[in-house]
CHARMM internal coordinates of N, CA and C (Angstrom, degrees):
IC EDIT
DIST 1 N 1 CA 1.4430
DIST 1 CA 1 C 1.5315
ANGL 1 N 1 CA 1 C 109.04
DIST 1 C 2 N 1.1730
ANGL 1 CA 1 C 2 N 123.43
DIHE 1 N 1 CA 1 C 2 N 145.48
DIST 2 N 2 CA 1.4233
ANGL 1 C 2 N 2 CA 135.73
DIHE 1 CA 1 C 2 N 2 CA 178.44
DIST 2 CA 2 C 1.1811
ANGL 2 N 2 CA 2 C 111.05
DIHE 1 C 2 N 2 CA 2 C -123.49
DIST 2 C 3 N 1.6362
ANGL 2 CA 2 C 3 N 102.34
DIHE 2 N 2 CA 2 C 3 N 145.97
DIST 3 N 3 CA 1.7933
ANGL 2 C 3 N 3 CA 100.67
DIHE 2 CA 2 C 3 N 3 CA -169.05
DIST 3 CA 3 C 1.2581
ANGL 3 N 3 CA 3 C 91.03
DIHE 2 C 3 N 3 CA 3 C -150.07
DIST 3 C 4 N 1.6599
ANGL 3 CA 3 C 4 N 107.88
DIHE 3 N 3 CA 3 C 4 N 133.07
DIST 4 N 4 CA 1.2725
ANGL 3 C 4 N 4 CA 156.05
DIHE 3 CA 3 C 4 N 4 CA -170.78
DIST 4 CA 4 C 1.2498
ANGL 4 N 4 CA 4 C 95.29
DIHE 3 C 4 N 4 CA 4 C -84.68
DIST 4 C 5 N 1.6913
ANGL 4 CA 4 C 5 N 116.52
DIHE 4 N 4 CA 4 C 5 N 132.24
DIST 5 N 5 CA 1.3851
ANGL 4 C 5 N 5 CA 137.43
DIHE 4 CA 4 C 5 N 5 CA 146.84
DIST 5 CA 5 C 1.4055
ANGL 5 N 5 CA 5 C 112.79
DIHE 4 C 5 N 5 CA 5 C -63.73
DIST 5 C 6 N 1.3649
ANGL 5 CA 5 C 6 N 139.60
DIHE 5 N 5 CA 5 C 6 N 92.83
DIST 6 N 6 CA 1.2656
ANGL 5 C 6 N 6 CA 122.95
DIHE 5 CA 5 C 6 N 6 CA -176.90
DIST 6 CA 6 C 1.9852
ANGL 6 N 6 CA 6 C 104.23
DIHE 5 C 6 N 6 CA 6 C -95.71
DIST 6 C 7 N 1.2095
ANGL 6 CA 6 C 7 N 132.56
DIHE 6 N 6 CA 6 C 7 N 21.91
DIST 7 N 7 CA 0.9140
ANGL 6 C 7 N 7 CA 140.24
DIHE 6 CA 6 C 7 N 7 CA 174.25
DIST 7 CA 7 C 1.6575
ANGL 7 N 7 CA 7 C 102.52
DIHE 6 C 7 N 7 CA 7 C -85.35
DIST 7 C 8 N 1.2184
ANGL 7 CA 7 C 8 N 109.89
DIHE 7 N 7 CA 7 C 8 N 137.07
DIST 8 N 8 CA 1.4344
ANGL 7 C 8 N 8 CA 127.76
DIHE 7 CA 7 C 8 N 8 CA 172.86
DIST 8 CA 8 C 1.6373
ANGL 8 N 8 CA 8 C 114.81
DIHE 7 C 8 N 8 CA 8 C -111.81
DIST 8 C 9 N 1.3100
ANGL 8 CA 8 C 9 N 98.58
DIHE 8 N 8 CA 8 C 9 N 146.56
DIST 9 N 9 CA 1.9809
ANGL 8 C 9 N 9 CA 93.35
DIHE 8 CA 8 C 9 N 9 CA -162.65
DIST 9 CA 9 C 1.7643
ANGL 9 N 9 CA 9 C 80.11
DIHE 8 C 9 N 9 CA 9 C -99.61
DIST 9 C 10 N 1.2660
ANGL 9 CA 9 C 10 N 108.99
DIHE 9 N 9 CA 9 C 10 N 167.59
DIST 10 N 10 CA 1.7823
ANGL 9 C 10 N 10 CA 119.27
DIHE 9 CA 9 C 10 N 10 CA -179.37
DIST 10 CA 10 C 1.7742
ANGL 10 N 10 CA 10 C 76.47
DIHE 9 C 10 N 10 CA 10 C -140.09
DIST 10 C 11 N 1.0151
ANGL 10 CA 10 C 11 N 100.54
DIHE 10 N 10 CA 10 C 11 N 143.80
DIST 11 N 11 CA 1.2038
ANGL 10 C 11 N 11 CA 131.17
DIHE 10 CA 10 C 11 N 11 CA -179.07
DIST 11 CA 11 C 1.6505
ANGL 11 N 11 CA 11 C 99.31
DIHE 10 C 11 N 11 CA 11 C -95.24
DIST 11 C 12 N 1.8101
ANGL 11 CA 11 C 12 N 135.17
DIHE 11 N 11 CA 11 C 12 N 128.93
DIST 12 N 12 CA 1.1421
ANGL 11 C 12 N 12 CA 104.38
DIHE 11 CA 11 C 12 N 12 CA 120.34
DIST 12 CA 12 C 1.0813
ANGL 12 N 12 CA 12 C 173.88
DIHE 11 C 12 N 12 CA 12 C 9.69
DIST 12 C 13 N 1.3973
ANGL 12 CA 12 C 13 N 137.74
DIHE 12 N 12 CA 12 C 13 N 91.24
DIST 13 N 13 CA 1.3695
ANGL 12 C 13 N 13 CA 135.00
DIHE 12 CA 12 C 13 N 13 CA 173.57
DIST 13 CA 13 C 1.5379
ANGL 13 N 13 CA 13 C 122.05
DIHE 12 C 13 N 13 CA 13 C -55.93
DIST 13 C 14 N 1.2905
ANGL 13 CA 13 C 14 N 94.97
DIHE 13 N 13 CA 13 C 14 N 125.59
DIST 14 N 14 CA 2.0460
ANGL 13 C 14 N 14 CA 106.10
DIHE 13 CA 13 C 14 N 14 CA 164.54
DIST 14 CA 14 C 1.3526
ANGL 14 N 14 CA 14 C 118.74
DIHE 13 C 14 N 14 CA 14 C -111.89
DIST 14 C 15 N 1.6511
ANGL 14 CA 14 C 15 N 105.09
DIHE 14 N 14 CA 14 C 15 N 165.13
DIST 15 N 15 CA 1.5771
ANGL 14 C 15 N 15 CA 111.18
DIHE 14 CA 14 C 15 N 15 CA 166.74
DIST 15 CA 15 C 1.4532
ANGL 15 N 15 CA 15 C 101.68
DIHE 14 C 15 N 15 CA 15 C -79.25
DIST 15 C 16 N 1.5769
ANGL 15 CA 15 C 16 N 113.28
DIHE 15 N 15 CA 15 C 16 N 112.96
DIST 16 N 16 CA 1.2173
ANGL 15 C 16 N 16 CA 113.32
DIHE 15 CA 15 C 16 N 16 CA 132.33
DIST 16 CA 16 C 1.6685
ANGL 16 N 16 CA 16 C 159.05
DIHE 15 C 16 N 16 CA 16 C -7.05
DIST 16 C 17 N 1.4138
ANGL 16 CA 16 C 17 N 93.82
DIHE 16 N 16 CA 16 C 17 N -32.47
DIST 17 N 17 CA 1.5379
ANGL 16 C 17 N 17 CA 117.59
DIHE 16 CA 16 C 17 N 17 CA 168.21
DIST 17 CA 17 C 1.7190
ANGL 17 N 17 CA 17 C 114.25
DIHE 16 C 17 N 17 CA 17 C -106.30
DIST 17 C 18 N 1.2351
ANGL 17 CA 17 C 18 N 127.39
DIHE 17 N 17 CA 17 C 18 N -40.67
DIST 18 N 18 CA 1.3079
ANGL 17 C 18 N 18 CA 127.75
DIHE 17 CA 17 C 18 N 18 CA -175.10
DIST 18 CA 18 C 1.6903
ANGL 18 N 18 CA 18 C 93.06
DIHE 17 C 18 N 18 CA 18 C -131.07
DIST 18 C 19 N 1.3790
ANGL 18 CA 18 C 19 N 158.06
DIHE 18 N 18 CA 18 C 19 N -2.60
DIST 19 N 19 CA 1.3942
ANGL 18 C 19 N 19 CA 139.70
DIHE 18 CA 18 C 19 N 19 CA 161.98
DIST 19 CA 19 C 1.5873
ANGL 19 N 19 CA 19 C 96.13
DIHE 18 C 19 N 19 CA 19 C 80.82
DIST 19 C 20 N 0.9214
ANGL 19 CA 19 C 20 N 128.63
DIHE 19 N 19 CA 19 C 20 N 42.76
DIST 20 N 20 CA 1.7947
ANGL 19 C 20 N 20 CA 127.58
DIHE 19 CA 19 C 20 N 20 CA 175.62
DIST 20 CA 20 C 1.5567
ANGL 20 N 20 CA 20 C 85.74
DIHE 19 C 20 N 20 CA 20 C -93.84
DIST 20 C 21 N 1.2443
ANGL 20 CA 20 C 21 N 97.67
DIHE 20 N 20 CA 20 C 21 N 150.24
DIST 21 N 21 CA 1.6120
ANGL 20 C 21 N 21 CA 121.71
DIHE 20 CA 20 C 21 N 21 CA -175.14
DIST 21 CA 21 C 1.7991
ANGL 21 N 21 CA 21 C 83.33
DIHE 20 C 21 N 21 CA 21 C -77.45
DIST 21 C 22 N 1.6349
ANGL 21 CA 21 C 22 N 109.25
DIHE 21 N 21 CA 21 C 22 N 142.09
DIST 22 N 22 CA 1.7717
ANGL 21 C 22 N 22 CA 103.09
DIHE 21 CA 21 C 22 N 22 CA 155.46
DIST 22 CA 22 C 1.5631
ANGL 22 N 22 CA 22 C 106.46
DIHE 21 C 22 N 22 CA 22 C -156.97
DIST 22 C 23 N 1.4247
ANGL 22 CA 22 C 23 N 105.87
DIHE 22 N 22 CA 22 C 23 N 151.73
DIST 23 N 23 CA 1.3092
ANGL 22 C 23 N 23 CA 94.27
DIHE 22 CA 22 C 23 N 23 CA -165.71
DIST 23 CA 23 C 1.2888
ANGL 23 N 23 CA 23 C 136.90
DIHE 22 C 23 N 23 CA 23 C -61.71
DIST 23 C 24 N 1.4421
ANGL 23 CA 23 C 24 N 142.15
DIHE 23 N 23 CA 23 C 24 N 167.93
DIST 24 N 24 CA 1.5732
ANGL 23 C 24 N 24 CA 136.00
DIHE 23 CA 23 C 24 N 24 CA 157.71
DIST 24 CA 24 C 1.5591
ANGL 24 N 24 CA 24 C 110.73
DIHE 23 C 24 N 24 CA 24 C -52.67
DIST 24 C 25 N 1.2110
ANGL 24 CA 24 C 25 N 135.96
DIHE 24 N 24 CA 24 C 25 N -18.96
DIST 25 N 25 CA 1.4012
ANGL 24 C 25 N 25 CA 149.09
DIHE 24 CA 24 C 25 N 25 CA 137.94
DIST 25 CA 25 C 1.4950
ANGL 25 N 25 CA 25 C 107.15
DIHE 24 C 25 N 25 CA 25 C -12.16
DIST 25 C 26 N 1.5986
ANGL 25 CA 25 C 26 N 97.84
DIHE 25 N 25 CA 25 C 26 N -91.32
DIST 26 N 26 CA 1.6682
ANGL 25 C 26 N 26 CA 145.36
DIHE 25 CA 25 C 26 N 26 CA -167.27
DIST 26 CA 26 C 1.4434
ANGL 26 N 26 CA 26 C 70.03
DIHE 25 C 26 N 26 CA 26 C -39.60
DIST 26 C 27 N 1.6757
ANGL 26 CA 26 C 27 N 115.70
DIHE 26 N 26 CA 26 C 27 N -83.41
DIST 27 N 27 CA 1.5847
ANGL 26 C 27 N 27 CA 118.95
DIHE 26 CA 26 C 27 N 27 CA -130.17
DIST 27 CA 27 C 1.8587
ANGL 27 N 27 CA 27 C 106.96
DIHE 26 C 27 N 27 CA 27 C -64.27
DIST 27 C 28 N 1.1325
ANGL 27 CA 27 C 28 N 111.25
DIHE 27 N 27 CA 27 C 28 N -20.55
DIST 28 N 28 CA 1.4320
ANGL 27 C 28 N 28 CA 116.73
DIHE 27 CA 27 C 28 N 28 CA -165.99
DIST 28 CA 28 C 1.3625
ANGL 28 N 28 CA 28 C 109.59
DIHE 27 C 28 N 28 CA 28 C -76.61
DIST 28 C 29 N 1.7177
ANGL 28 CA 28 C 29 N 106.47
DIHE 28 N 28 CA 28 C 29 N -38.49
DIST 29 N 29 CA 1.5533
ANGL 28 C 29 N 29 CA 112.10
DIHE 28 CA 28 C 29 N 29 CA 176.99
DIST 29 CA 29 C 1.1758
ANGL 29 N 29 CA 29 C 110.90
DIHE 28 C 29 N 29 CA 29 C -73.05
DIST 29 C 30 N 1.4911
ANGL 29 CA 29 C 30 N 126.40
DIHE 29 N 29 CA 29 C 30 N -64.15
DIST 30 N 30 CA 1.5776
ANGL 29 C 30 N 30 CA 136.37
DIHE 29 CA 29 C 30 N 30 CA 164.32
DIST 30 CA 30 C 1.3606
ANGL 30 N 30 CA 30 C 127.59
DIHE 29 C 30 N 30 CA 30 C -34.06
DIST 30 C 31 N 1.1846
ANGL 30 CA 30 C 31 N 125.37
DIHE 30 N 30 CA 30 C 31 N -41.61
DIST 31 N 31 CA 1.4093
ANGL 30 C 31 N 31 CA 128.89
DIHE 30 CA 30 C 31 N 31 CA -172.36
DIST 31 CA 31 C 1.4489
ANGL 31 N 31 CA 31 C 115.71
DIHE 30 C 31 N 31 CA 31 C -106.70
DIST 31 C 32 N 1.4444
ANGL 31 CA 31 C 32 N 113.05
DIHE 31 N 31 CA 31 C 32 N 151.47
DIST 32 N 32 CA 1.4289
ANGL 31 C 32 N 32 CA 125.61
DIHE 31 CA 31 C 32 N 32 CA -172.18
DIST 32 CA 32 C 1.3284
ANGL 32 N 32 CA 32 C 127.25
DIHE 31 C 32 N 32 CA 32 C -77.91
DIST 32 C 33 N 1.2220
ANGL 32 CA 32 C 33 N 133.33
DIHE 32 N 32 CA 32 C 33 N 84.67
DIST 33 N 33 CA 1.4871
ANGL 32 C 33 N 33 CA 138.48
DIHE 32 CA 32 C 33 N 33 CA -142.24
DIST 33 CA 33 C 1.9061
ANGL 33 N 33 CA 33 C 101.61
DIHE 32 C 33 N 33 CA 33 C -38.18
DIST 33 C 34 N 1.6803
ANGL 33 CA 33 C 34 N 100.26
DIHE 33 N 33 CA 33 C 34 N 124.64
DIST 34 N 34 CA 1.0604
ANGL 33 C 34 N 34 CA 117.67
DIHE 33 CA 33 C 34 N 34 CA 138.31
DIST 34 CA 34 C 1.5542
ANGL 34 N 34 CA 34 C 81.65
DIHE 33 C 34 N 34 CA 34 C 125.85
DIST 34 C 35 N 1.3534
ANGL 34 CA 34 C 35 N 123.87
DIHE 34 N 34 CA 34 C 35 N 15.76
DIST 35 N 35 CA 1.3854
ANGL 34 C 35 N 35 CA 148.22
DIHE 34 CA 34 C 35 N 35 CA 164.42
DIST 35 CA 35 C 1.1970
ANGL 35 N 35 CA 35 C 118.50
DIHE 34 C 35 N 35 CA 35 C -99.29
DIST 35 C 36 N 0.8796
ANGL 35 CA 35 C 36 N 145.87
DIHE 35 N 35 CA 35 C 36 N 114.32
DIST 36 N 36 CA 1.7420
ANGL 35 C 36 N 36 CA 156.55
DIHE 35 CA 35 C 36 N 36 CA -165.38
DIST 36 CA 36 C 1.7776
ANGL 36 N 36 CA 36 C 128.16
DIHE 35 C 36 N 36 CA 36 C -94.72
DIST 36 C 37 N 1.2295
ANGL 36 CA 36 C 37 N 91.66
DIHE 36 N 36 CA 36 C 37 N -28.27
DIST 37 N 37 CA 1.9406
ANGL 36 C 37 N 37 CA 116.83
DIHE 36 CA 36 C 37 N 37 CA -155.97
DIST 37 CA 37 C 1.2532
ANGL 37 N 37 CA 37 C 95.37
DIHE 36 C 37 N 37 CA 37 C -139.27
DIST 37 C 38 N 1.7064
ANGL 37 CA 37 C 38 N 127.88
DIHE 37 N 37 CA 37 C 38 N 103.33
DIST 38 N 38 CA 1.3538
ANGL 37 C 38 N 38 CA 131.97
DIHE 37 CA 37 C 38 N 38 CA 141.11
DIST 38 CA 38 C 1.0099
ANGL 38 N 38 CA 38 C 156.61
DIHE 37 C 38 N 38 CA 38 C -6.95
DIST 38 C 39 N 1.5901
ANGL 38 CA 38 C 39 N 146.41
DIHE 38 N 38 CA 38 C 39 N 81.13
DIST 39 N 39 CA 1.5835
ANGL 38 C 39 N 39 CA 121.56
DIHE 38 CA 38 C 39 N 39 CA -156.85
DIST 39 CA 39 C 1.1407
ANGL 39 N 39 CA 39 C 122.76
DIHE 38 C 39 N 39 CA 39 C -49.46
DIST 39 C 40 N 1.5808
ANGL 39 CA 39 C 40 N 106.15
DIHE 39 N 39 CA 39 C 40 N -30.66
DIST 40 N 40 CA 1.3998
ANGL 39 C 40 N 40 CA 110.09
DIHE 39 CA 39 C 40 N 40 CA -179.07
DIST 40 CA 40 C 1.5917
ANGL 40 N 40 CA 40 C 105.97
DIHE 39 C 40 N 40 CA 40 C -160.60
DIST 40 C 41 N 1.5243
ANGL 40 CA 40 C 41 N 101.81
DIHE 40 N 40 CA 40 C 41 N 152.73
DIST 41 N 41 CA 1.5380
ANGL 40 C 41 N 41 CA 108.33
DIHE 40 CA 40 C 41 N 41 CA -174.05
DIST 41 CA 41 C 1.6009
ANGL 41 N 41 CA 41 C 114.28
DIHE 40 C 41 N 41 CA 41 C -115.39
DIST 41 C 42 N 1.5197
ANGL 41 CA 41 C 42 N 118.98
DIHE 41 N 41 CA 41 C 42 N -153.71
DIST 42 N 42 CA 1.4691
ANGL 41 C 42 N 42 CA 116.36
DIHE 41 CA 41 C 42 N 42 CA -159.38
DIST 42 CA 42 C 1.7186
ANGL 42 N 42 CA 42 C 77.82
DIHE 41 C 42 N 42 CA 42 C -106.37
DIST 42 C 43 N 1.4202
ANGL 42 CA 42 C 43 N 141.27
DIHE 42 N 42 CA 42 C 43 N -16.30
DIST 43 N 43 CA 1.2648
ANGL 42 C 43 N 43 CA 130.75
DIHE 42 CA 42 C 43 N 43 CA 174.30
DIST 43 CA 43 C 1.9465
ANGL 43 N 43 CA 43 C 115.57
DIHE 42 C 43 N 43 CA 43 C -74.23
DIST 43 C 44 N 1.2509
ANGL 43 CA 43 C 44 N 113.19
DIHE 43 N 43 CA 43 C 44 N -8.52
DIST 44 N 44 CA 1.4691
ANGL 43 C 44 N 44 CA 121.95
DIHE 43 CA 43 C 44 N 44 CA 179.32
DIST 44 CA 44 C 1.5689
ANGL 44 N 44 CA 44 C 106.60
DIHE 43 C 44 N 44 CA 44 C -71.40
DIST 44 C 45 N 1.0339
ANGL 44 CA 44 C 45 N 139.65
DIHE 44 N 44 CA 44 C 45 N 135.90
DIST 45 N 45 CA 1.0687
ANGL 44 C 45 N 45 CA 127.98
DIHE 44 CA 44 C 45 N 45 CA -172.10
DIST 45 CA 45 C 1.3425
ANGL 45 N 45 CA 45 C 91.74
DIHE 44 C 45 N 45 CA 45 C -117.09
DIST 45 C 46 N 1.3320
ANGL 45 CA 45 C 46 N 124.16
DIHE 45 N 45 CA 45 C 46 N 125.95
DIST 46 N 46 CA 1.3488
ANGL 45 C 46 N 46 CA 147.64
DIHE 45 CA 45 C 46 N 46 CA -174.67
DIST 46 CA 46 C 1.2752
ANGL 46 N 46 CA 46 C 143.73
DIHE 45 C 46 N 46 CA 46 C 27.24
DIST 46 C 47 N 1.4662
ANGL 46 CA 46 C 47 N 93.39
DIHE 46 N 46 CA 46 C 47 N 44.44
DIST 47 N 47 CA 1.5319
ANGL 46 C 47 N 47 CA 121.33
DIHE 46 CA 46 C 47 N 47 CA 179.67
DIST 47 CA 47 C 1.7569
ANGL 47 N 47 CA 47 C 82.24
DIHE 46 C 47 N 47 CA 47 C -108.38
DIST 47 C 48 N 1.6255
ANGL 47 CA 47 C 48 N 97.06
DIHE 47 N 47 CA 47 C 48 N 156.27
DIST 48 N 48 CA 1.2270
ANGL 47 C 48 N 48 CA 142.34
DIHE 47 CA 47 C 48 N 48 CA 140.07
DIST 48 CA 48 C 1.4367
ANGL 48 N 48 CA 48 C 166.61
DIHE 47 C 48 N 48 CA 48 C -141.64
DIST 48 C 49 N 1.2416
ANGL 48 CA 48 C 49 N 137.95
DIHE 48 N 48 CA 48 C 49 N 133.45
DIST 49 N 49 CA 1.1883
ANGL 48 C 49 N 49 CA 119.32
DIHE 48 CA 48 C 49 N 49 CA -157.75
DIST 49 CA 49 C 1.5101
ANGL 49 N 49 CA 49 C 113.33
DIHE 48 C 49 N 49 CA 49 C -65.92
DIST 49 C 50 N 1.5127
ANGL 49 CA 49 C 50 N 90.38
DIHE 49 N 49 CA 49 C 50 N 142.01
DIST 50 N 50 CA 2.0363
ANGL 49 C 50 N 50 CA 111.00
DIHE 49 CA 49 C 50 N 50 CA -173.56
DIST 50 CA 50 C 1.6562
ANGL 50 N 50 CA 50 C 111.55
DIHE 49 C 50 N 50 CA 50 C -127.72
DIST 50 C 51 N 1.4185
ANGL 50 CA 50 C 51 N 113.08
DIHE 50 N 50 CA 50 C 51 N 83.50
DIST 51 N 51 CA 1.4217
ANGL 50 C 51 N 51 CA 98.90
DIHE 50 CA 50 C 51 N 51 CA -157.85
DIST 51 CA 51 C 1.4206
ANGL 51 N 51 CA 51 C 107.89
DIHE 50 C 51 N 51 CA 51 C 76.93
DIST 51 C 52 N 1.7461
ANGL 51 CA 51 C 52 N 86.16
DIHE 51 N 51 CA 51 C 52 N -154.47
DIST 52 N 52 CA 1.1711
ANGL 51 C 52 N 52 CA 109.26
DIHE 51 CA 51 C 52 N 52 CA -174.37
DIST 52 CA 52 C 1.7402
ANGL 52 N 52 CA 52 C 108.08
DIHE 51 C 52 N 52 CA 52 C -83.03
DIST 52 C 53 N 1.4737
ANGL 52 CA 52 C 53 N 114.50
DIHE 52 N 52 CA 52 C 53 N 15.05
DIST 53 N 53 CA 1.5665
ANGL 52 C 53 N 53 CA 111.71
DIHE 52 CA 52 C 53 N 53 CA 175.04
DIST 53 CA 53 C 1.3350
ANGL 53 N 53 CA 53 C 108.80
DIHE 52 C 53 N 53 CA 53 C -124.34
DIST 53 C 54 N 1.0670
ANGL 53 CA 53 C 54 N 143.53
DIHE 53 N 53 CA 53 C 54 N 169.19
DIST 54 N 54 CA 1.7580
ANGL 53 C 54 N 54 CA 168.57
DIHE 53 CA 53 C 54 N 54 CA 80.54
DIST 54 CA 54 C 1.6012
ANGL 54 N 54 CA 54 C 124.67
DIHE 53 C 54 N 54 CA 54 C 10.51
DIST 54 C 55 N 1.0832
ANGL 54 CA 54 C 55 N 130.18
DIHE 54 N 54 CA 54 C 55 N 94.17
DIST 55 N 55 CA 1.3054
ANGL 54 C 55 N 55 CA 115.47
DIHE 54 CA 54 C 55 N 55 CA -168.98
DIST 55 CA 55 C 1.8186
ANGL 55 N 55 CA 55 C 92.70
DIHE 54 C 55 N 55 CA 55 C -144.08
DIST 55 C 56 N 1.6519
ANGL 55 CA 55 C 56 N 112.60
DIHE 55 N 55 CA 55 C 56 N 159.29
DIST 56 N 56 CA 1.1882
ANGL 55 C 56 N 56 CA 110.15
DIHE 55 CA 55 C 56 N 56 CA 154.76
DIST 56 CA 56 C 1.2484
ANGL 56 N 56 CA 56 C 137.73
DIHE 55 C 56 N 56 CA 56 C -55.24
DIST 56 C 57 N 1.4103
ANGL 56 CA 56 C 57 N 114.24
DIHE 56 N 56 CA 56 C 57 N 141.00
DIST 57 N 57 CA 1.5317
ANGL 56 C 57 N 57 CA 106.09
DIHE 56 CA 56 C 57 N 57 CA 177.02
DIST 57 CA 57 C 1.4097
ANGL 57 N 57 CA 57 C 122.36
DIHE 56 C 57 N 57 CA 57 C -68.06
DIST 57 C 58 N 1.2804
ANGL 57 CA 57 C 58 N 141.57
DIHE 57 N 57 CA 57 C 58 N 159.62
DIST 58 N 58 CA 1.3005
ANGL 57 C 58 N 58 CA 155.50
DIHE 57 CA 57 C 58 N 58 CA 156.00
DIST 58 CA 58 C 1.4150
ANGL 58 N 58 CA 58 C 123.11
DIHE 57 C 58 N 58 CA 58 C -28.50
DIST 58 C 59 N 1.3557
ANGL 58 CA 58 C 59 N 97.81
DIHE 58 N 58 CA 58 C 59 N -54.74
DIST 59 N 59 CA 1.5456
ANGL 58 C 59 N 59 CA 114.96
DIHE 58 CA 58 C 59 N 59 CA -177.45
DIST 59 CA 59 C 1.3665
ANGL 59 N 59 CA 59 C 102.14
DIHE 58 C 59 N 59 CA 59 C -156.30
DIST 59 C 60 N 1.5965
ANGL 59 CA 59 C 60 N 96.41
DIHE 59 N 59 CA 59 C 60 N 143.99
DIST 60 N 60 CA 1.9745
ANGL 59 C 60 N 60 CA 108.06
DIHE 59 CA 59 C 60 N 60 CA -138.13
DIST 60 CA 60 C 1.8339
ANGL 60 N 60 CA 60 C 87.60
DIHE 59 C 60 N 60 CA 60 C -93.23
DIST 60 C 61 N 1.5960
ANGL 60 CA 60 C 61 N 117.24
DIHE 60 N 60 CA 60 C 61 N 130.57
DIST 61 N 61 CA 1.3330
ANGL 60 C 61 N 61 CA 136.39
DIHE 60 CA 60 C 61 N 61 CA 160.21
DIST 61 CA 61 C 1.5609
ANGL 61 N 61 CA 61 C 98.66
DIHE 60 C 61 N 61 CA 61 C -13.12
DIST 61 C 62 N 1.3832
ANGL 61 CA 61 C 62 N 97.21
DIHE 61 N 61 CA 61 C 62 N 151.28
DIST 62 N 62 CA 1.5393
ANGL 61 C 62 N 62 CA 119.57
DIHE 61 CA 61 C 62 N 62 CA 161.64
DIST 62 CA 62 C 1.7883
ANGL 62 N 62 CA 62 C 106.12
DIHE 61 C 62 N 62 CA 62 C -83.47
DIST 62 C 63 N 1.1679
ANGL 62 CA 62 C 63 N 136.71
DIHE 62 N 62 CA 62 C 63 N 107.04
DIST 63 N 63 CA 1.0461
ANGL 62 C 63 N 63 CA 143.30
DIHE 62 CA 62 C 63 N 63 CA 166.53
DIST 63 CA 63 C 1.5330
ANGL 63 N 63 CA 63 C 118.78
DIHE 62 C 63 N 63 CA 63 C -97.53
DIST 63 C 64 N 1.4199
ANGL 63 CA 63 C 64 N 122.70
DIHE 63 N 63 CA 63 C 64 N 110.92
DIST 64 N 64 CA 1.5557
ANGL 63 C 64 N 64 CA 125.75
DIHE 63 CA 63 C 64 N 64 CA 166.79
DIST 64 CA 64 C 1.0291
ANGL 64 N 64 CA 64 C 126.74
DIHE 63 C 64 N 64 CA 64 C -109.08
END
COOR INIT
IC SEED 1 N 1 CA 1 C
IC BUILD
């Protein structure tokens, strides 16, 4: 007899722009349903989403 793994692995979500691990949390709030992977995360340092693109911010994050 042979026996089948019927378990499927789900991969993790990343930022899109830099590949930072972020959570299924992150991605569900952040991203546009039926989108999985972030353009950008809280590890990007001063990029933001513009549309449908990625661009630097205006004026650079408060970092502490």
């Amino acid at each position: 007899m042979v026996r089948t793994n019927t378990f499927t692995e789900k991969t993790m979500p990343n930022c899109q722009n830099c590949g930072a691990f972020v959570t299924d949390a992150y991605a569900r709030v952040f991203t546009p349903r039926g989108i999985d992977e972030p353009r950008v995360c809280p590890e990007c340092e001063d990029k933001i989403r513009d549309g449908a693109d990625v661009r630097s911010a205006r004026s650079p994050r408060n970092r502490e």
